[in-house]
Steps between C-alpha positions, in 0.01 A plus 500: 500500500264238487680323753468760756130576416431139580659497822368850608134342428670165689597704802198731475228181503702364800478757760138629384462144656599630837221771508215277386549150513419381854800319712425380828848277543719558808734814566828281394709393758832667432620571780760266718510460925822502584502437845184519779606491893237544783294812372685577187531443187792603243381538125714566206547891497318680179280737461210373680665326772643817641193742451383567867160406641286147525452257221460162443717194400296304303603128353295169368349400843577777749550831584676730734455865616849724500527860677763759602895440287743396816775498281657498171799467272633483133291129465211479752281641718397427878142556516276407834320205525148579584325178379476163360264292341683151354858423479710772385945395518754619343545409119135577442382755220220696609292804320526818693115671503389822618142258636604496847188304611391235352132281521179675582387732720489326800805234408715822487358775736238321711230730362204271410317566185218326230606383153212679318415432093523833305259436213645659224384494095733217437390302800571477895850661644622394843566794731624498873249699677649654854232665716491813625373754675408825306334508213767643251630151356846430331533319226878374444641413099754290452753568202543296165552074602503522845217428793315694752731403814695801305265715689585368885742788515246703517209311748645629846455855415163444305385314809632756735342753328204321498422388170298206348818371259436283175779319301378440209574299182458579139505335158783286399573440911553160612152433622325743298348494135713533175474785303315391175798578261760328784718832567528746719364851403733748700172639703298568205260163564578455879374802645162324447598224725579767779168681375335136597676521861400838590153401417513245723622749785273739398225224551629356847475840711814702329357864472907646337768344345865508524726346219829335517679391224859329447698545149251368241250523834566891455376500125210276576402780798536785254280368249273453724509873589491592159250252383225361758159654609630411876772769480374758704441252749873487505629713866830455412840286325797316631734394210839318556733512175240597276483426143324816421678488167550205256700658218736659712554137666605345189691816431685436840547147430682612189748716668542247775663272238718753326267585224307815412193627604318449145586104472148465717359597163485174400423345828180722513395377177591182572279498807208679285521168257377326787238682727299859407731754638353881591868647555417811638204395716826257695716847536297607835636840499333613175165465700584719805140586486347184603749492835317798747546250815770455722796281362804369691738299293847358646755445243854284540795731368673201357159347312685352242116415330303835537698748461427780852486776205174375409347598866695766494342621169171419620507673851634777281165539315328476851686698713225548732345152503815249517735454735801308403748343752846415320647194700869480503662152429139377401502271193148408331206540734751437805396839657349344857825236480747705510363741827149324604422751766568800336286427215189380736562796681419681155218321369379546821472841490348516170183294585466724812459771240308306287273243683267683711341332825173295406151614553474263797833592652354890468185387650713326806713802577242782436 
């Protein structure tokens, strides 16, 4: 008994480490090139190679941009070709990302834009600042270890609509100030770093605010909602894969590896050993009354992270504020991968509801 008591704890300390102990090392390169000809490129078939869309090949020194599945058998997949940057052969192992572009704004889209310093209260943040013209500003949050080019999905229809755009960064971001205790706190410190950048927007001509938030980006937005004085400045939310929901993550994670629900237990507490943990202020849906804006959230049917159940939950409790698109075939936050148009085509409809022409474009067409 003791035995297994140790190694619970053992197992328990170990993946708490995966919530809140930063990791900014590569997306392993697992998967092998088999052949490349002209513009294609056949990969190993699994999961990931076969899910439909654009990603990215990524290995140490290069990179490569995949779209549409040409063909496929019991072994590999045919994918086209769209890009290269290095040397990419056959024999290589390569990471498969849902980060289709890569570099800043204007290395990957041609958009320029200012590196701006977001002075937050542990110090200054770097933030990608893309101009534009209204005065309802979006400000773009990145999930748990990974950088604002996550964001550059969404710039052409933020620009098209308009919109100044910042990518920001926040504590424990390469770049960006530690947290004081080293670890990540799930949203619950964070939000003030987004707090800092909407200050900043708020302060350079931004008269609303709209909010978008990846995975851990999604908890860091909604404790902002439910926790900042610059809330109702707030005209509406984007969230991709939300993690609206902590608990019920680690309860997923359980089940995911053949165990049941209640072996998070220990995880949880294992997690509240190291960092002050509010668990029901992280469980977004118990607060339904601090969400009366617009929401759209896109969630991947196959997340094998956040469970879709918790958007589905929460869009139950808001009925009339959220509206949730399920994405077929979308793993984590691979929503815009898997059908790019269709999902600027919706996100372009919501900030037609919800961004309003500026007080100079009124003054222009009145």
């Amino acid at each position: 008994m003791l035995i297994v008591l140790a190694v619970v704890v053992a197992l328990s300390w170990h993946f708490s480490s995966t919530a809140v102990v930063p990791d900014h090392s590569p997306w392993p390169e697992d998967v092998r090139v088999e052949a490349r000809s002209g513009d294609r490129v056949v990969l190993e078939r699994d999961e990931e190679t076969e899910r439909p869309g654009l990603y990215a090949l990524v290995w140490q020194g290069g990179q490569a941009r995949v779209g549409a599945v040409l063909a496929s058998d019991g072994a590999s997949v045919t994918r086209r070709l769209l890009s290269v940057r290095g040397y990419l052969a056959a024999g290589m192992e390569v990471a498969v990302e849902s980060k289709f572009n890569a570099g800043d704004p204007r290395q990957a889209l041609g958009f320029p834009y200012e590196q701006v310093p977001v002075r937050g209260e542990l110090g200054p943040m770097p933030a990608w600042l893309v101009d534009g013209r209204e005065d309802t500003w979006a400000i773009v949050v990145h999930g748990i270890n990974a950088t604002p080019d996550d964001g550059l999905r969404l710039l052409p229809t933020l620009r098209r609509a308009g919109m100044s755009a910042m990518l920001i960064t926040y504590r424990e971001d390469l770049g960006a100030p530690a947290s004081p205790d080293g670890y990540h706190h799930m949203g619950q410190t964070e939000w003030r770093d987004l707090e800092a950048a909407a200050r900043y927007a708020l302060r350079h001509g931004a008269r609303r605010l709209v909010l978008a938030g990846y995975s851990m980006g999604g908890s860091i937005v909604a404790q902002f909602i439910q926790n900042s004085r610059l809330a109702p400045r707030v005209a509406g939310l984007v969230l991709d894969a939300p993690a609206l929901d902590w608990p019920a993550i680690f309860e997923y994670g359980a089940e995911e590896m053949g165990l049941p629900a209640f072996a998070a237990w220990p995880l949880e507490r294992a997690i509240g050993a190291r960092i002050e943990v509010d668990w029901d202020a992280v469980d977004a849906a118990k607060h339904p009354d601090a969400f009366q804006l617009p929401i759209l959230i896109f969630h991947g049917i196959d997340d094998d992270l956040v469970p879709i159940s918790i958007s589905e939950e929460f869009a139950a409790e808001l009925p009339a504020r959220v509206t949730l698109y399920r994405v077929p075939r979308a793993d984590h936050t691979q929503s815009w991968n898997v059908n790019p148009r269709l999902y600027e085509r919706r996100l372009e409809a919501f900030l037609e509801r919800v961004v309003p022409p500026s007080s100079a474009q009124q003054s222009n067409t009145g």
